[in-house]
C-alpha positions in Angstrom: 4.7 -28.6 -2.4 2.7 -25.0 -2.9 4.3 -22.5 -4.9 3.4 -18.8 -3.6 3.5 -17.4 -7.1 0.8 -19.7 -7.8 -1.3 -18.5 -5.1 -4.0 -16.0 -5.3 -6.0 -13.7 -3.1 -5.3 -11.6 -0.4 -2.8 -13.8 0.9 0.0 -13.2 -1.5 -0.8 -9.5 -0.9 -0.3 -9.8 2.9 2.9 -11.7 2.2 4.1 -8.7 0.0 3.2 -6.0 3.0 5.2 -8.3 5.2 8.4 -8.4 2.9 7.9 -4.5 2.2 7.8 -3.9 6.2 11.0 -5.8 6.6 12.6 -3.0 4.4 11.3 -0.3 6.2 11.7 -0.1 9.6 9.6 3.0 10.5 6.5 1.4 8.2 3.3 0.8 9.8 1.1 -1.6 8.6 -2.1 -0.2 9.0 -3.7 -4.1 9.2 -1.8 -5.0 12.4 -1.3 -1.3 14.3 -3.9 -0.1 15.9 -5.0 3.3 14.3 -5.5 4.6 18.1 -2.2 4.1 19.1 -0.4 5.5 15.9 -2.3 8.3 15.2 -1.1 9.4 18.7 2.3 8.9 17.8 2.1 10.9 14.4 -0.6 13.2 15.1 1.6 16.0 16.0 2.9 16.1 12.1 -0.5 16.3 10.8 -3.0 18.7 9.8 -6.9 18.0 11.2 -7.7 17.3 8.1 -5.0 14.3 7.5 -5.9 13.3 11.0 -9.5 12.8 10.0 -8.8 11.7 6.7 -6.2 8.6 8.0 -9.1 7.5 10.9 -11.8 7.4 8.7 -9.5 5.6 5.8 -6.5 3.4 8.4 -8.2 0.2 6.7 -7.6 0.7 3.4 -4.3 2.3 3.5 -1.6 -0.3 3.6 1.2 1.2 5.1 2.8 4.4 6.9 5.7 5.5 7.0 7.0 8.7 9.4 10.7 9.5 8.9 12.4 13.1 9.5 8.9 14.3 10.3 7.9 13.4 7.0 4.7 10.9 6.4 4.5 8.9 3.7 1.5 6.7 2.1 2.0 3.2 0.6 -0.4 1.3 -1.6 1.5 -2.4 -1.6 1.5 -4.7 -4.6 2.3 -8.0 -4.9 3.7 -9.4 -8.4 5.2 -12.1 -9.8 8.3 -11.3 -11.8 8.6 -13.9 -15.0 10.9 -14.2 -17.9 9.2 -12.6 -20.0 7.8 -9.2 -18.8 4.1 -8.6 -18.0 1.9 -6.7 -20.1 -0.6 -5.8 -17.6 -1.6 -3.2 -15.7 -2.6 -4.1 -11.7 -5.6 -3.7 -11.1 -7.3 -1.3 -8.1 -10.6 -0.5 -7.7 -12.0 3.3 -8.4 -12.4 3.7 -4.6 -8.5 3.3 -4.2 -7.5 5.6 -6.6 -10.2 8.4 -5.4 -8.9 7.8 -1.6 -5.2 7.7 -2.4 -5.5 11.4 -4.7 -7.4 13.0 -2.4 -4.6 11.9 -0.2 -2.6 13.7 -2.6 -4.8 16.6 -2.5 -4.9 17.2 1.8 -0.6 16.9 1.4 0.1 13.4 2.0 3.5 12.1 -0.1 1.6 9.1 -1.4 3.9 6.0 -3.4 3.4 2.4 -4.6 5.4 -0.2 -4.2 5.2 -2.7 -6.0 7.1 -6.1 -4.2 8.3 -8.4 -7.0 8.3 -11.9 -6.2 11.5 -13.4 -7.8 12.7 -16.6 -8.1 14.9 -18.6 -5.5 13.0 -16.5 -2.6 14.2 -13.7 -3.5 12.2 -10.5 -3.8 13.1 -7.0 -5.0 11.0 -3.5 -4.3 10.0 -0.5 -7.1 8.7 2.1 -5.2 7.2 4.8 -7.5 5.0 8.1 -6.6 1.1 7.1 -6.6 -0.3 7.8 -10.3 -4.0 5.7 -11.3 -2.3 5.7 -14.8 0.0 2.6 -13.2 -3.3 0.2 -12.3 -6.2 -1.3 -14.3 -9.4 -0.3 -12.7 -11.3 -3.0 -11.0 -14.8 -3.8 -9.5 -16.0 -2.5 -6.3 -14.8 -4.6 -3.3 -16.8 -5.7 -0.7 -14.8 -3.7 2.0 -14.7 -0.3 -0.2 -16.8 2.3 1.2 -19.1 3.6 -1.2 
């Protein structure tokens, strides 16, 4: 038997989107919309500047939510929740804190959530406005644009 708060990786992170979208039902995630076919949707509640700034960044924003003409950012995490509470910081790399406060900066409402993996199956949701203070600062991905 495999436990998922075992696991590693980006698959426990997908998992987490896919319990936040269940929350949410106006949230896209950007990994399985294409960035065509929403941007047409929302475009008329952006400025050309947040147009530009979500097609040259869909990838490596998680999630987007439009509700009461209002767009909102998400930067999903996935944690385990233990007895005992953690210490530590998640960690990000300096590329996603740079794209998500210049996000800030061009009027976006940007927010983490962070998806808490209880026990029993159960999950629970914080969802906090976007500050780098909350994460540890990681190396350079492979997929972060330099």
């Amino acid at each position: 038997m495999y436990n998922l708060k075992r696991c590693n990786g980006t698959f426990k992170g997908n998992i987490g989107e896919c319990l936040f979208k269940l929350t949410k039902r106006n949230l896209f995630l950007t990994r399985f919309h294409s960035k065509y076919k929403v941007l047409n949707i929302i475009s008329k509640f952006l400025t050309r500047e947040q147009k530009d700034f979500l097609n040259s960044n869909w990838y490596s924003i998680d999630g987007i939510e439009l509700v009461n003409d209002v767009l909102t950012i998400y930067e999903i995490k996935t944690r385990n929740r233990y007895k005992t509470p953690l210490k530590y910081k998640p960690k990000t790399t300096s590329y996603t804190i740079s794209l998500y406060s210049k996000a800030i900066k061009i009027g976006f409402i940007v927010k983490t959530v962070f998806v808490w993996l209880e026990e029993d199956w159960n999950f629970s949701l914080e969802i906090k406005d976007f500050n780098s203070r909350s994460f540890c600062e990681d190396k350079a991905k492979i997929y972060d644009k330099l």
